[in-house]
Every structure is written in structure tokens, then in C-alpha cells.
C-alpha positions in Angstrom: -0.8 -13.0 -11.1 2.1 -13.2 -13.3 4.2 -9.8 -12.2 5.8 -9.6 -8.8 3.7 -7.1 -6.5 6.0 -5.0 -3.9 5.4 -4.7 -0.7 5.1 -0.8 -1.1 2.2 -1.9 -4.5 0.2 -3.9 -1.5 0.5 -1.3 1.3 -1.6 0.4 -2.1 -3.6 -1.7 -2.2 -4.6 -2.0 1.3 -5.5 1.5 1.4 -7.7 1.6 -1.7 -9.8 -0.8 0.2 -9.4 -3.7 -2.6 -10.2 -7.1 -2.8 -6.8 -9.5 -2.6 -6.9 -13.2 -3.2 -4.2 -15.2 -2.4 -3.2 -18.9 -1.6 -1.1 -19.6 1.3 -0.5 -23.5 2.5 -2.5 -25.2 -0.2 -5.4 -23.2 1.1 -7.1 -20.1 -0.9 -7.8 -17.3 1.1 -9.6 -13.9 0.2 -10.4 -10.2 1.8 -13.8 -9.7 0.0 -15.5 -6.4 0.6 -19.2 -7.0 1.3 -22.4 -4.7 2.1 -21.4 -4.2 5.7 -17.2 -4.2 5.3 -14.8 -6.9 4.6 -14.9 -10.2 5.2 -12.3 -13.0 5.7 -12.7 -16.1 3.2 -10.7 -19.8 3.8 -11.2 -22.1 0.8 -14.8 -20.5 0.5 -15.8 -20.3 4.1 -16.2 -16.6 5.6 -13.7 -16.9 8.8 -15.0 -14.6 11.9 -17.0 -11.3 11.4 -17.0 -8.2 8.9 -14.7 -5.3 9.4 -14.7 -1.6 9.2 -11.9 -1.4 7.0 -9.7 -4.0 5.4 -6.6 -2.1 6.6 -8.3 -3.2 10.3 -8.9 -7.0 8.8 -5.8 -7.3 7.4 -4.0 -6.0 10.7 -6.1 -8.2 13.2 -6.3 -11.5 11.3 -3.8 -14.8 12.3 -2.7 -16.8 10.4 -0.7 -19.6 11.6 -0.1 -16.8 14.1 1.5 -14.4 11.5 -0.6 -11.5 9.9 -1.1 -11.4 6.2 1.5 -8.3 5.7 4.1 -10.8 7.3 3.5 -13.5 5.3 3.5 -11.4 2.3 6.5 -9.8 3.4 8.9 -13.0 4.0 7.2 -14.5 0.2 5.0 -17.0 2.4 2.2 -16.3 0.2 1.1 -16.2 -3.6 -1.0 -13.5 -5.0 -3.6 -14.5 -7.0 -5.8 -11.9 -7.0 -6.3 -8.0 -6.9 -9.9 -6.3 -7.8 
């Protein structure tokens, strides 16, 4: 993605359930919804189980120990993706 997504824009996002692909460490990662919730991709490998929601996903998941919102937050991570 070209345009510089806020933090308020992904908070958006989050809530409207959308897909978000991003690339964090050399590795692409991706919250993909699926027939029974979301899932958690790493470089095309689903990571764990499906979730409710994605805000849930997106709260519970580690990476390197952070969550996603904290990596997005201190510019760890590139946004490739929004569906």
C-alpha cells in the first residue's frame, strides 16, 4: 500500500472484520477470514486455530512477543494489504 494507514484507519479496520496483510521481519503474514472465523497466516502456513472475531485474533496473537496493534503502532510492520 502506497498511503500511510493511521492507527485510528486500522482500529477501522479491525472492527469491520477485514482481511489485513502485512510483512513484518522478511516474513508475510495475514488475518484471513474463513468459513468458521479468522485465521492466522505465516508465509502461507495457517499458525494455531480459527477465531471468533478478528478483533479476538488480533488481540491474542504473539509475535516475537508483541501483538500486531504494537507492532503497527511503533511502525514495526508494513501494510500490504486491506480487503
Amino acid at each position: 500500500m502506497d498511503e500511510k494507514i493511521t492507527y485510528e484507519e486500522m482500529i477501522e479496520f479491525i472492527w469491520q472484520q477485514r482481511e489485513i496483510e502485512f510483512v513484518y521481519e522478511n516474513k508475510k503474514y495475514a488475518f484471513l477470514s474463513h468459513k468458521d472465523g479468522f485465521m492466522f497466516v505465516c508465509d502461507n502456513q495457517t499458525q494455531g486455530s480459527t477465531y471468533d472475531t478478528l478483533d479476538q485474533m488480533v488481540k491474542e496473537i504473539r509475535i516475537n512477543g508483541k501483538t500486531f496493534l504494537e507492532l503497527f503502532k511503533n511502525d514495526e510492520l508494513t501494510i500490504t494489504a486491506v480487503l
